[in-house]
C-alpha positions in Angstrom: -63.5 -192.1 -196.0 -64.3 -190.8 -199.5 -62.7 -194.3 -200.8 -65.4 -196.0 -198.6 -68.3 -194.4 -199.9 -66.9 -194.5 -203.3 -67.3 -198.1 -203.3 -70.2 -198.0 -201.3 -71.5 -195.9 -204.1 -71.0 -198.3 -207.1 -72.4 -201.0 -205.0 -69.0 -203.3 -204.2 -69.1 -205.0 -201.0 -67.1 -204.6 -198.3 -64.1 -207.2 -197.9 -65.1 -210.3 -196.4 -63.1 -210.6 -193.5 -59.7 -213.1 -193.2 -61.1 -216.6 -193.6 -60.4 -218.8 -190.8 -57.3 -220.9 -191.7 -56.8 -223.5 -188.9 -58.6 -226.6 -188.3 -60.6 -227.5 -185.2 -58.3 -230.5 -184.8 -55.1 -228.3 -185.4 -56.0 -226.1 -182.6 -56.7 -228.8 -180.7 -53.4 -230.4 -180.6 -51.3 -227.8 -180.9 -52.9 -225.4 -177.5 -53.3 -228.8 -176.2 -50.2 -230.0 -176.4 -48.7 -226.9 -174.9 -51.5 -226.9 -172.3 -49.8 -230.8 -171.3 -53.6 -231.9 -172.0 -52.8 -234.0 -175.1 -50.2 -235.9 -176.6 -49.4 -235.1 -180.8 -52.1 -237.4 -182.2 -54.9 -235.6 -179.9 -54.9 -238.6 -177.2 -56.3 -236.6 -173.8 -54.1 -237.5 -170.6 -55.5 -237.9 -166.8 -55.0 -233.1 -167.3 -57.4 -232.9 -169.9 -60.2 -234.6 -167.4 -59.3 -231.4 -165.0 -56.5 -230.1 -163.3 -55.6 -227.3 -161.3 -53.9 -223.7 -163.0 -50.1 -224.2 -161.3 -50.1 -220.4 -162.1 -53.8 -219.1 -160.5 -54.9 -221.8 -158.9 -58.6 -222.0 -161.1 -59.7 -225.3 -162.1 -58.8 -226.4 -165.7 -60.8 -228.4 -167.8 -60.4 -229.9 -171.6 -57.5 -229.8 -174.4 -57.2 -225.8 -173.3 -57.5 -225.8 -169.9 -61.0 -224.2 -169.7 -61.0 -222.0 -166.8 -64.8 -220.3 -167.5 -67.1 -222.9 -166.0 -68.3 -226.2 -167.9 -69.8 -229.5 -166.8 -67.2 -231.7 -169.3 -64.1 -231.1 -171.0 -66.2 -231.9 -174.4 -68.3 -228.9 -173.2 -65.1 -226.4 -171.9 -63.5 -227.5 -175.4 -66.5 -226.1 -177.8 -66.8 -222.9 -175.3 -63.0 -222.2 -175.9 -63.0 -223.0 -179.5 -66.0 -220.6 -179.9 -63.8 -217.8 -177.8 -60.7 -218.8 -180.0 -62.5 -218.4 -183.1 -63.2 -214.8 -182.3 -60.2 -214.2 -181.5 -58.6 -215.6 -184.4 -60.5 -213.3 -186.4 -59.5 -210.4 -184.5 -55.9 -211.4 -184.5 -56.2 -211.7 -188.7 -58.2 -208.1 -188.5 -55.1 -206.4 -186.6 -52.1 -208.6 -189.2 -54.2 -207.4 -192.5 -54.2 -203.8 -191.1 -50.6 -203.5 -189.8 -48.9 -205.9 -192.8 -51.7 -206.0 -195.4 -52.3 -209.9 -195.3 -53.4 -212.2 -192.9 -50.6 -213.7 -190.5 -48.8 -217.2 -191.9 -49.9 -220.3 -190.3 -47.3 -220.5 -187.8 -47.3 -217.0 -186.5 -51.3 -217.3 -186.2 -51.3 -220.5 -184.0 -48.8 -219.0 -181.8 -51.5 -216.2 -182.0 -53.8 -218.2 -180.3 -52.1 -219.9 -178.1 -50.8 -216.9 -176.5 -54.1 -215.8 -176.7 -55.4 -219.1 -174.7 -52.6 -218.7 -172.2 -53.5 -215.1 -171.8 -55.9 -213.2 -173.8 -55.0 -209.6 -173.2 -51.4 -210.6 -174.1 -52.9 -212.3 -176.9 -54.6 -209.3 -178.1 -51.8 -207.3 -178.1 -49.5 -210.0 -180.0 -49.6 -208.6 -183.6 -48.3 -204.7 -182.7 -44.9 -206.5 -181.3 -44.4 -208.0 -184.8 -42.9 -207.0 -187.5 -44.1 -209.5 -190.4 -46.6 -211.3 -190.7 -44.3 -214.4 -191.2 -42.1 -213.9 -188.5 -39.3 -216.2 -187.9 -39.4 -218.7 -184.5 -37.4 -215.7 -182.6 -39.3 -213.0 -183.7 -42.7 -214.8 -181.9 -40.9 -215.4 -179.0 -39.8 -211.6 -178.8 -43.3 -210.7 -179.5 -44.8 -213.2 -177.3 -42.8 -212.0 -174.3 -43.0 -208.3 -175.2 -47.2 -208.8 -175.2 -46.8 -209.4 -171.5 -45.8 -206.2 -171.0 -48.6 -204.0 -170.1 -48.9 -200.9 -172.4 -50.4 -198.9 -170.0 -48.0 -198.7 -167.2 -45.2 -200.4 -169.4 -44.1 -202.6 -166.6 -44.0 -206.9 -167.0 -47.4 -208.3 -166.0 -46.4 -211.7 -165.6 -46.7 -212.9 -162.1 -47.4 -216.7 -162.8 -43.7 -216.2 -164.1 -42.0 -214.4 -161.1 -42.3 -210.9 -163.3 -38.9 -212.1 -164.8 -38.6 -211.5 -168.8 -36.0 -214.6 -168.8 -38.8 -216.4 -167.5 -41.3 -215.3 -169.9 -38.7 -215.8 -172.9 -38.0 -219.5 -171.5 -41.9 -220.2 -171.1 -42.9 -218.8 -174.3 -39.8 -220.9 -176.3 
């Protein structure tokens, strides 16, 4: 605390927080893609028009499967990119105080597409890793392991039959 107000006191600013590294467009085709929305050059299939959640049942809608209510997917896609963008920075917040540095590319799209698939696994993401440029393995560990609730410490998975070899396969 006395480090705060020490450069409170000769008038520095606070540090601006982690800038946000990835693209609209990025986002877009990479949740997308995984969502079975889009194809790789961001061409929406007959899903991306709306399409039932084989998992919950809730009505999907745009390149991230929208579940929150909108009227088009144009509509469900800015609503989730807004969602994705604050989660993004709270993603970078948690790397840069457990590492020091903002996750790498690669690690923060996974990030957020965990995130989009399921945000409280999503929030938990960063604690199970350990770098902030983690090899392919290492995410899938972590991604799996954020399924886990830390509260009761059991697999909360159930669109996945509660089965880790499940949750490992889905999230390679």
């Amino acid at each position: 605390m006395q480090n705060i107000m020490a450069l409170w006191e000769t008038g520095l600013e606070a540090p601006a927080p982690a800038e946000l590294t990835l693209d609209d467009e990025t986002l877009m085709k990479a949740i997308g893609k995984a969502e079975g929305t889009v194809d790789g050059h961001l061409n929406p299939d007959a899903d991306y028009h709306g399409h039932i959640d084989p998992g919950n049942g809730a009505a999907n809608l745009g390149f991230f499967s929208y579940q929150h209510g909108a009227s088009s997917p144009q509509e469900a896609d800015q609503k989730q990119l807004n969602r994705l963008r604050k989660a993004e920075r709270e993603i970078q917040a948690q790397a840069v105080g457990k590492f020091g540095q903002p996750l790498s590319e690669t690690a923060l799209l996974t990030a957020l597409d965990l995130w989009n698939q399921a945000p409280l696994a999503g929030q938990d993401f960063v604690s199970h890793l350990v770098t902030h440029d983690p090899s392919p393995e290492q995410i899938v560990e972590a991604r799996a392991q954020s399924y886990i609730d830390p509260t009761t410490g059991v697999l909360d998975a159930p669109g996945l039959g509660n089965s880790m070899g499940n949750v490992k396969a889905d999230q390679r």
